[in-house]
VOPAGU-2260 file (C-alpha; in pm, 1 decimal, decimal comma):
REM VOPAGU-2260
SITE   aa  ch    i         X         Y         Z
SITE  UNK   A    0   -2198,0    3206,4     823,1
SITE  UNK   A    1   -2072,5    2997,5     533,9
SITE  UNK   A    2   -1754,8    3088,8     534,1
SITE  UNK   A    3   -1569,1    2921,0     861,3
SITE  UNK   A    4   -1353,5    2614,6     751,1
SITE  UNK   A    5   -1508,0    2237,1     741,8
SITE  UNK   A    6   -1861,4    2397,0     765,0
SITE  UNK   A    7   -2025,6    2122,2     560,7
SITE  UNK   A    8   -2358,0    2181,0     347,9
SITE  UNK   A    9   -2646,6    1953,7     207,9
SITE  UNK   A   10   -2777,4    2135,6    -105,0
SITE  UNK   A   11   -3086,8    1891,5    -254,0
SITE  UNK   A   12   -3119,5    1907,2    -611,5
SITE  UNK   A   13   -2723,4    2052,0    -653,5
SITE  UNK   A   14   -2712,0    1922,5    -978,2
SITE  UNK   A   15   -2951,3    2093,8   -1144,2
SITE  UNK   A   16   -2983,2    2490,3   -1230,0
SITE  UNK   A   17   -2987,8    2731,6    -953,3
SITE  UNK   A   18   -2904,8    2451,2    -714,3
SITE  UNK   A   19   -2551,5    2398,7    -934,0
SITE  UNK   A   20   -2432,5    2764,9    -933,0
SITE  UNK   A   21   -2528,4    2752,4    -551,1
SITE  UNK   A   22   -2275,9    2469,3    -535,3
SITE  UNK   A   23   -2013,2    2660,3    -695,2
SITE  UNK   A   24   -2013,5    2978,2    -469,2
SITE  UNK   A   25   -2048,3    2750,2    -158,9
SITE  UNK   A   26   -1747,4    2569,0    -256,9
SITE  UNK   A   27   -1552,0    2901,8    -356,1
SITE  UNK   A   28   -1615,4    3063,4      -9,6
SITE  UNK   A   29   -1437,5    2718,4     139,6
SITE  UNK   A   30   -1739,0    2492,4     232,5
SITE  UNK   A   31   -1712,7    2131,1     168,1
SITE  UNK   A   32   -2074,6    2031,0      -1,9
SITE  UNK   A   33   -2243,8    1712,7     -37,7
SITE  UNK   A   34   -2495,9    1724,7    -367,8
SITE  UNK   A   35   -2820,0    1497,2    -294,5
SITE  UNK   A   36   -2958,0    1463,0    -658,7
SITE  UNK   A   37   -3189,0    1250,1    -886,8
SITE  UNK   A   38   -2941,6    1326,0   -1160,6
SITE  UNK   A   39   -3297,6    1397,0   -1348,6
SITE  UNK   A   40   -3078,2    1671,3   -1548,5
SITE  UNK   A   41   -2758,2    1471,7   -1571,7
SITE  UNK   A   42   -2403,9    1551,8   -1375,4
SITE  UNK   A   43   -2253,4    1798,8   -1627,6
SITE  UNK   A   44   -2384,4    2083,7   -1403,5
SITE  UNK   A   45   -2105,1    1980,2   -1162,3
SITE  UNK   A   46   -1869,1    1741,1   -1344,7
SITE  UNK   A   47   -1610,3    2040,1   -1242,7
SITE  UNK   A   48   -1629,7    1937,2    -879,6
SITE  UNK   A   49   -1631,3    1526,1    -916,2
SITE  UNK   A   50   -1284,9    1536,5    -846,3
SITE  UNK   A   51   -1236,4    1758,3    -554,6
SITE  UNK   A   52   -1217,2    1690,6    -191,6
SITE  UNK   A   53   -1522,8    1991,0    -155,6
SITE  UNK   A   54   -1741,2    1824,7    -276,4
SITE  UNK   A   55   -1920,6    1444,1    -217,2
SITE  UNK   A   56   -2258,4    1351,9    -477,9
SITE  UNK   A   57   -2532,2    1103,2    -372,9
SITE  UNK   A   58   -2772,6     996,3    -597,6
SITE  UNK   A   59   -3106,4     942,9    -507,9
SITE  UNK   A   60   -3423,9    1098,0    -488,7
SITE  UNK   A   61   -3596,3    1253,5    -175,2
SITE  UNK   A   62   -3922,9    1117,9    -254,3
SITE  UNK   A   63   -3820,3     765,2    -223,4
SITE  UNK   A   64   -3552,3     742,2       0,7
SITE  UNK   A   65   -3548,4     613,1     318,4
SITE  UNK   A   66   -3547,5     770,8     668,9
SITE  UNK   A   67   -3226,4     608,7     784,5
SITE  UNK   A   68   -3053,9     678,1     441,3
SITE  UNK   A   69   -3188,7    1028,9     469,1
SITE  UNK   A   70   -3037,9    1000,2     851,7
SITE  UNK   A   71   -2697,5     917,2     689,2
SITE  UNK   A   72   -2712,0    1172,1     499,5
SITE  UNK   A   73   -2764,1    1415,5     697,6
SITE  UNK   A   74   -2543,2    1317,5     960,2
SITE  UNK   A   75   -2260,8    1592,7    1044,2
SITE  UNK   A   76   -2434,5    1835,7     803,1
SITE  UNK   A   77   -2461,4    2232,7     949,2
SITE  UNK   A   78   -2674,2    2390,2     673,0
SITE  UNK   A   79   -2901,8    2220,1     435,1
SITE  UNK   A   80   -3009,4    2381,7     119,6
SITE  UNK   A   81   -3343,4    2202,2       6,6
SITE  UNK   A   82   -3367,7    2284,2    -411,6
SITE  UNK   A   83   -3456,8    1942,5    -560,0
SITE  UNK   A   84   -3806,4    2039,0    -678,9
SITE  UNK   A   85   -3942,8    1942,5   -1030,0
SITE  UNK   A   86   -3943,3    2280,6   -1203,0
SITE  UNK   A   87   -4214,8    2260,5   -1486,4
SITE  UNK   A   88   -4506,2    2461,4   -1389,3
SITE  UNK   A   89   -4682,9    2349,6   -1692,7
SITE  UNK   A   90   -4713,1    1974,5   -1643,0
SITE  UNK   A   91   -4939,6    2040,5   -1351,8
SITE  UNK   A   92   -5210,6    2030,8   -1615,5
SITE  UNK   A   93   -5175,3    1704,4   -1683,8
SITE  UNK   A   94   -5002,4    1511,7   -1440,0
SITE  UNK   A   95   -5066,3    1714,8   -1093,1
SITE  UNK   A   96   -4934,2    1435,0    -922,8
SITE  UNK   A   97   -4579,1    1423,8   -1025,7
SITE  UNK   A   98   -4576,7    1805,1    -821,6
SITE  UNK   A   99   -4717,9    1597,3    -516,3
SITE  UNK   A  100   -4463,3    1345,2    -555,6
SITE  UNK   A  101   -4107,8    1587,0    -609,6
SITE  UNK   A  102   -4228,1    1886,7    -448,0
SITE  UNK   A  103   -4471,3    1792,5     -91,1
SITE  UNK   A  104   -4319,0    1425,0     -53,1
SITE  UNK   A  105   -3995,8    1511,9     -85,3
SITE  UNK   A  106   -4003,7    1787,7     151,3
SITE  UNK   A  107   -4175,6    1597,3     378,7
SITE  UNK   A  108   -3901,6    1276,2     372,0
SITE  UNK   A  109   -3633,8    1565,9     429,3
SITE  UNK   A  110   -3826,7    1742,7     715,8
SITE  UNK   A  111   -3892,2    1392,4     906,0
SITE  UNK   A  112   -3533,5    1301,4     925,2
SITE  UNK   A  113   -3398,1    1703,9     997,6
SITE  UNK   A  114   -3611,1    1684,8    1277,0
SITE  UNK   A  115   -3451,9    1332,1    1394,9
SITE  UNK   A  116   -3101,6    1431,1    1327,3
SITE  UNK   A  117   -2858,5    1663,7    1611,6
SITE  UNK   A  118   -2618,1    1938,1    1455,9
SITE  UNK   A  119   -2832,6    2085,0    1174,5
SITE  UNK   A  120   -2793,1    2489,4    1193,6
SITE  UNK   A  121   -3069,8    2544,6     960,1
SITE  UNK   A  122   -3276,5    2461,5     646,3
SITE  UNK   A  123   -3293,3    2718,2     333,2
SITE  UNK   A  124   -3622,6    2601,5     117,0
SITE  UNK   A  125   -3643,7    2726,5    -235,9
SITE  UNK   A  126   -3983,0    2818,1    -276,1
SITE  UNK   A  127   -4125,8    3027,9    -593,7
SITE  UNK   A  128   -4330,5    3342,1    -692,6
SITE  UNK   A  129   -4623,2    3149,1    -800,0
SITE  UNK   A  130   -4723,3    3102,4    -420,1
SITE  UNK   A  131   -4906,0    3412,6    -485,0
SITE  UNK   A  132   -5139,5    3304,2    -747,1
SITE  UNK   A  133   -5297,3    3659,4    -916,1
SITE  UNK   A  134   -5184,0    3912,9    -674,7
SITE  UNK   A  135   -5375,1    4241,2    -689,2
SITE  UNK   A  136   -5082,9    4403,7    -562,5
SITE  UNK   A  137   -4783,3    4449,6    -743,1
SITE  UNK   A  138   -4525,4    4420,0    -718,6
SITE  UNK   A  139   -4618,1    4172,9    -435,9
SITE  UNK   A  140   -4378,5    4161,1    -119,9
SITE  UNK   A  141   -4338,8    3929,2     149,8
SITE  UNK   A  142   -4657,0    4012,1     349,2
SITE  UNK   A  143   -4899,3    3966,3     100,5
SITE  UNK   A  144   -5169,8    3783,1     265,3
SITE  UNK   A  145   -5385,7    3625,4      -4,5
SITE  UNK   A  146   -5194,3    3364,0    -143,3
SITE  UNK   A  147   -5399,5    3109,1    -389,5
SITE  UNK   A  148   -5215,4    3003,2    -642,0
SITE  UNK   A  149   -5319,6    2859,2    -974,8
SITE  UNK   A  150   -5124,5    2567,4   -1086,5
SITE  UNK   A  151   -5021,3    2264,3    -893,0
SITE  UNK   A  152   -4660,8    2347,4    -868,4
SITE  UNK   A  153   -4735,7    2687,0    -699,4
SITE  UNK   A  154   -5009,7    2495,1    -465,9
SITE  UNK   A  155   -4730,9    2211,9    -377,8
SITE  UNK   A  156   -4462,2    2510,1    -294,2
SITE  UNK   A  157   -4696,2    2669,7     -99,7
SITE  UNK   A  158   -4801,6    2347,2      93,4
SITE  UNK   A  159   -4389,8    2305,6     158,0
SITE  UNK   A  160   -4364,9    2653,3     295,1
SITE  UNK   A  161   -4660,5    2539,2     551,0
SITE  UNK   A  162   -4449,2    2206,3     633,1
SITE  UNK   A  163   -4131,1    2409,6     680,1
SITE  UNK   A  164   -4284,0    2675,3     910,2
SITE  UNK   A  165   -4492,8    2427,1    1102,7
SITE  UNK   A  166   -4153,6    2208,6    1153,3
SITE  UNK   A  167   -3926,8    2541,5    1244,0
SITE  UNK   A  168   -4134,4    2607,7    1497,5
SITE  UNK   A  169   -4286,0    2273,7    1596,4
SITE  UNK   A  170   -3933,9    2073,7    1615,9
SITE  UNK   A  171   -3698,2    2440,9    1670,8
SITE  UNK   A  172   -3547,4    2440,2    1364,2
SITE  UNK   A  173   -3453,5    2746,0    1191,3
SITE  UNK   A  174   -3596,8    2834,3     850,8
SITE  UNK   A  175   -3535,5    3042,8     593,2
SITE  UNK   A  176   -3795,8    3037,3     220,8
SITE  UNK   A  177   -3689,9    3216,6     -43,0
SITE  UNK   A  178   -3970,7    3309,8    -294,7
SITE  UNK   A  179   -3781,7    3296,7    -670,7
SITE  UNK   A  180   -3879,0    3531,6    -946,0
SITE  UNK   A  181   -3802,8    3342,0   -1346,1
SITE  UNK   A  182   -3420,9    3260,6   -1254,3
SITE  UNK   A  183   -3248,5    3235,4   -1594,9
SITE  UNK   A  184   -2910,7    3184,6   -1759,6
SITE  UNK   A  185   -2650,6    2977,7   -1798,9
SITE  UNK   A  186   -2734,3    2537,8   -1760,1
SITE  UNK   A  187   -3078,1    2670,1   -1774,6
SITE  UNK   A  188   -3283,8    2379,5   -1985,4
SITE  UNK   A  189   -3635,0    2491,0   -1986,2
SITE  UNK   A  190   -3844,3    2849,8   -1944,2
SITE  UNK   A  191   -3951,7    3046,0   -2236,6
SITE  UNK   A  192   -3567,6    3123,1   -2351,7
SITE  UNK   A  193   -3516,5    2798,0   -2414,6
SITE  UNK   A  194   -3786,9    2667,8   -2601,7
SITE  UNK   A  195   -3780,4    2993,1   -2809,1
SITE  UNK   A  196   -3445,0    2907,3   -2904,7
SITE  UNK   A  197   -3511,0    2519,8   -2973,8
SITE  UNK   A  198   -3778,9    2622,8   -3213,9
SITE  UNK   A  199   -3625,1    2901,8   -3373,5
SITE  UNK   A  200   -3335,3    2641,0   -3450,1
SITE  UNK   A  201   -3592,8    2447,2   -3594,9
SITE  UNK   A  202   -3777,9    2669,4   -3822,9
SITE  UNK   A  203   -3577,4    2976,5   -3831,1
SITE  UNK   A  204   -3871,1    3170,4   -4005,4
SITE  UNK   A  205   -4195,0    3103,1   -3749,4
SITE  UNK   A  206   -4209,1    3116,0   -3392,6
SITE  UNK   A  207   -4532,2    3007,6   -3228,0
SITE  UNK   A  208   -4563,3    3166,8   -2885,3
SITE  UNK   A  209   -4815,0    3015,6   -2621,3
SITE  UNK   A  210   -5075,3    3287,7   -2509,0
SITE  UNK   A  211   -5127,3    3668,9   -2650,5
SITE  UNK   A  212   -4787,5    3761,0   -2548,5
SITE  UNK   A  213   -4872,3    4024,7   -2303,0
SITE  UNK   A  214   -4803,0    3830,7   -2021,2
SITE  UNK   A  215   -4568,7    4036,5   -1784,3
SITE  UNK   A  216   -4291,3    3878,8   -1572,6
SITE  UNK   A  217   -3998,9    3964,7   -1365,8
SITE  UNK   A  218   -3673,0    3812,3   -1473,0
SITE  UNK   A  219   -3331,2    3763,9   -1252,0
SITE  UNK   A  220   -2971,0    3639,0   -1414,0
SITE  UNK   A  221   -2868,6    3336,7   -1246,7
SITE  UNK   A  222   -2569,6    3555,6   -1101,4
SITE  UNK   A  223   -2796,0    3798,6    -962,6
SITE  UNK   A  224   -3018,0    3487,0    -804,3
SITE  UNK   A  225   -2683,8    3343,2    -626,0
SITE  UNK   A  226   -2565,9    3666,6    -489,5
SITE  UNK   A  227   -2927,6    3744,5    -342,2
SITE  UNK   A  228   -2967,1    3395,4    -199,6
SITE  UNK   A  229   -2651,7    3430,6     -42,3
SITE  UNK   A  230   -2725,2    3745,1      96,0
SITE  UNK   A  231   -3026,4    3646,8     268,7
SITE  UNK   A  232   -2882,4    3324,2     410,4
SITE  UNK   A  233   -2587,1    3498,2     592,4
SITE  UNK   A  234   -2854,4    3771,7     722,8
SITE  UNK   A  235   -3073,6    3549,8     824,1
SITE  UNK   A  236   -2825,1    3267,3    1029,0
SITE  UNK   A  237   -2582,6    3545,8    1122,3
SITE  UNK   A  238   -2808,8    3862,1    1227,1
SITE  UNK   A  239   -3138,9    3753,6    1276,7
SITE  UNK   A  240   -3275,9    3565,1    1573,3
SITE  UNK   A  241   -3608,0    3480,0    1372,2
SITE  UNK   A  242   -3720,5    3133,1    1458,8
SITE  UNK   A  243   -3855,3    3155,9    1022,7
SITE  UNK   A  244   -3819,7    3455,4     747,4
SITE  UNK   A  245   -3907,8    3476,4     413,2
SITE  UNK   A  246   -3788,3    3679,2     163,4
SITE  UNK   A  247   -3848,6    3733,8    -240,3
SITE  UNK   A  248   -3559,1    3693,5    -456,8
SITE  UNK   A  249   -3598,5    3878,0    -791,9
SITE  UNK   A  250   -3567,4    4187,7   -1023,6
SITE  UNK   A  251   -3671,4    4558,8   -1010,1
SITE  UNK   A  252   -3882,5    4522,7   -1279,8
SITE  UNK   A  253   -4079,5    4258,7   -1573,8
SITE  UNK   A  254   -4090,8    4200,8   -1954,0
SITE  UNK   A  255   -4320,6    4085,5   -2167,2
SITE  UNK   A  256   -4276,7    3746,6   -2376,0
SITE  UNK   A  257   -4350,4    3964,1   -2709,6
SITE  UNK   A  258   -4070,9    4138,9   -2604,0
SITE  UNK   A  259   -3875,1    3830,7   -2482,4
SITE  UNK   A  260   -3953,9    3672,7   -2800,8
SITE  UNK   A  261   -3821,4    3972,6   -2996,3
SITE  UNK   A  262   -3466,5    4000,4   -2807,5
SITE  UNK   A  263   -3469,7    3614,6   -2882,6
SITE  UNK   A  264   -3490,9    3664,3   -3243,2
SITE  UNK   A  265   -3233,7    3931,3   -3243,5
SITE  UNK   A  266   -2982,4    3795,5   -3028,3
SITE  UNK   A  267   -2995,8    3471,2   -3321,8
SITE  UNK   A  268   -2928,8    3742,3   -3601,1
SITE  UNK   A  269   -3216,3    3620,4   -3752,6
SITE  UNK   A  270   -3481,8    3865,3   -3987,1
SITE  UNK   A  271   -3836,4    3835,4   -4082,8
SITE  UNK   A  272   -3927,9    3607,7   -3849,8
SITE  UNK   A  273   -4274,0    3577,7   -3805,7
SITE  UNK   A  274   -4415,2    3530,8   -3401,7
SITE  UNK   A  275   -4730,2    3388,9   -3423,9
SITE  UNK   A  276   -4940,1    3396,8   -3110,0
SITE  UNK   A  277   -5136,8    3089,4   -2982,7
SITE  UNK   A  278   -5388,4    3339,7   -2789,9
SITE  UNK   A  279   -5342,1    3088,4   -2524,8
SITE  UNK   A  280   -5650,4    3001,2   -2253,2
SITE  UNK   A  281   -5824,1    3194,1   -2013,1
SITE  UNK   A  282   -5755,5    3532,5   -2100,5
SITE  UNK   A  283   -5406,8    3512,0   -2315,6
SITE  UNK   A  284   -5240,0    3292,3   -2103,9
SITE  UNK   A  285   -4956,7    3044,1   -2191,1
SITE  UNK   A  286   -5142,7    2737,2   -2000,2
SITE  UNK   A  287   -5362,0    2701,7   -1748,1
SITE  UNK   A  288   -5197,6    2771,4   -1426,0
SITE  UNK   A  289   -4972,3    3056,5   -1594,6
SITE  UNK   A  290   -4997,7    3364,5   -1377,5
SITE  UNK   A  291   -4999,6    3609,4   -1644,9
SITE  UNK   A  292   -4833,3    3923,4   -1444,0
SITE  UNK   A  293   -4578,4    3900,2   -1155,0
SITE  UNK   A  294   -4325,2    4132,6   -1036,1
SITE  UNK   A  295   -4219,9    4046,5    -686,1
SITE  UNK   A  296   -4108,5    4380,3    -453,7
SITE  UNK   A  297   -3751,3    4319,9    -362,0
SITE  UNK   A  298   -3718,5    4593,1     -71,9
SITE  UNK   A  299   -3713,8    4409,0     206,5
SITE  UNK   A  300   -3388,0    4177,5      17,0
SITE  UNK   A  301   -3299,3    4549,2     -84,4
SITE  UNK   A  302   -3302,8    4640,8     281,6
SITE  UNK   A  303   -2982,8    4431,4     381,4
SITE  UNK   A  304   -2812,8    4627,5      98,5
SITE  UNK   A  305   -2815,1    4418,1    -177,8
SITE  UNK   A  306   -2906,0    4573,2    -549,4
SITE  UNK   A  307   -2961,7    4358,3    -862,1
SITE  UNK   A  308   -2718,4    4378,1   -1136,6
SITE  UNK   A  309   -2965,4    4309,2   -1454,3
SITE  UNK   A  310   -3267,5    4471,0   -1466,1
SITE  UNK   A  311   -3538,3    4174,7   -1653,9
SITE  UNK   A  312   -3458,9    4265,9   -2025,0
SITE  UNK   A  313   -3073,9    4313,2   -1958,7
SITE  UNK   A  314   -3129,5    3916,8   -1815,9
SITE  UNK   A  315   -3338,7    3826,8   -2132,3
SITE  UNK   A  316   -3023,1    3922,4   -2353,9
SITE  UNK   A  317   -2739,3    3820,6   -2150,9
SITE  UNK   A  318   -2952,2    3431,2   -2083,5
SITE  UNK   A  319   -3014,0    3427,6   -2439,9
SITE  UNK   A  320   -2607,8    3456,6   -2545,5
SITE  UNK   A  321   -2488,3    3201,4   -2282,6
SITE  UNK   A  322   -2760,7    2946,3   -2381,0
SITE  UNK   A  323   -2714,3    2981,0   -2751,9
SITE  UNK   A  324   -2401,3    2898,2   -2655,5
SITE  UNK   A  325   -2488,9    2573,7   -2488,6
SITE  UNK   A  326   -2802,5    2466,4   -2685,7
């Protein structure tokens, strides 16, 4: 469904990390794109595409915009992908609000003026695995009922997931959320690859690791992330009839950050470090809020045919080379 000529796509937050890559295979399948971003990470995630005719960049931010800028904005759009988010789960410990403010507000501005605006095919909403809180089942899929999540940022994507549903089916406007897995890999700038690199730059002998480094979780190559995402989307606006689906976008499998840690270390040539383990809070976590194991069931995604290419440690090691090369 992305594919015809002059179909023209919104994609919020298009300047930062998934939301950049997304721009790229949008604009390779032929779709001119207009990037609504913050610029909160800078423009070099898409200084490639400044000069093309595919692509048109507005900067602003969602949460304070107005409804007749947003109007603008949207006018003559057909698909909007909604990814401007602020992605640090662990400032939700200390200021909650800033997750209110990028993650609810926003989504609500964007929602009010979809819902005012004629043409719009459909909305994609990035949402995240941490809508599930501590599942007892894993891995967790789709229908998982008891969602209470444990950090603000998980809380605020689950609160956007209520606002999209309500408005797909209050206003008729069709809805896809996609629940991420860790999405890593090249332009990434933060997640546990990162800051194990910026402190192993630092002090190449010591690496201090937040929690008791058993935590467990699933990790998808930002390649693997794109090609899922834009599986779903053309299953879900070209075969479905669902007024709103959901679907989890991640690996087959997890890894722990001991072992992260470890392919880190190796993938810097570097010997004798020693890891040293905060023992974290509650239990051996990183921070509070940190769901300590998640692996998200991929077979409904796997159902439409679509198999990941990097299992979560092959991810680890090919993230780790690209960012050392960026970093």
């Amino acid at each position: 469904m992305l594919t015809p000529t002059n179909t023209r796509v919104l994609v919020t937050g298009g300047a930062g990390f998934i939301g950049s890559h997304l721009v790229d295979a949008l604009i390779q399948l032929g779709n001119r794109v207009v990037v609504l971003d913050n610029l909160s990470m800078g423009v070099d995630n898409i200084k490639h595409h400044l000069e093309s005719r595919s692509l048109e960049l507005v900067v602003g931010d969602l949460a304070d915009m107005s409804e007749q800028q947003l109007l603008r904005i949207l006018e003559g759009v057909d698909y909007i992908f909604h990814y401007a988010a602020n992605p640090e789960v662990r400032i939700g410990e200390d200021d909650p609000k800033t997750h209110f403010r990028d993650n609810l507000v926003a989504t609500f501005n964007l929602l009010e003026a979809l819902r005012k605006v004629n043409g719009v095919k459909g909305l994609v909403f990035a949402s995240t695995s941490t809508v599930y809180g501590e599942s007892e089942n894993i891995p967790t899929d789709e229908e998982y009922w008891e969602k209470l999540p444990i950090s603000t940022y998980g809380a605020t994507k689950l609160g956007c997931e209520a606002l999209v549903n309500a408005y797909a089916f209050t206003f008729d406007i069709r809805a896809l959320i996609l629940r991420y897995a860790n999405v890593t890999g090249s332009r990434a700038r933060h997640g546990v690859i990162v800051d194990f690199i910026k402190k192993l730059k630092e002090n190449p002998q010591r690496l201090e690791v937040l929690g008791d480094g058993t935590q467990e979780k699933s990790y998808m190559h930002i390649s693997d992330c794109v090609d899922a995402t834009l599986t779903a989307v053309n299953h879900f606006f070209g075969e479905s009839s669902k007024k709103s689906e959901v679907f989890n976008i991640g690996s087959e499998d997890k890894i722990s950050v001991k072992r992260i840690a470890e392919i880190v270390i190796d993938e810097m040539g570097l010997e004798g470090v020693d890891i040293v383990f905060t023992e974290g809070v509650d239990g051996g976590r990183g921070w509070r809020g940190d769901v300590k194991l998640m692996q998200l069931s991929i077979n409904k995604l796997r159902s439409l045919g679509w198999e990941p290419k990097y299992n979560s440690e092959q991810t680890i090691k090919i993230a780790t080379q690209e960012l050392l090369r960026e970093l």
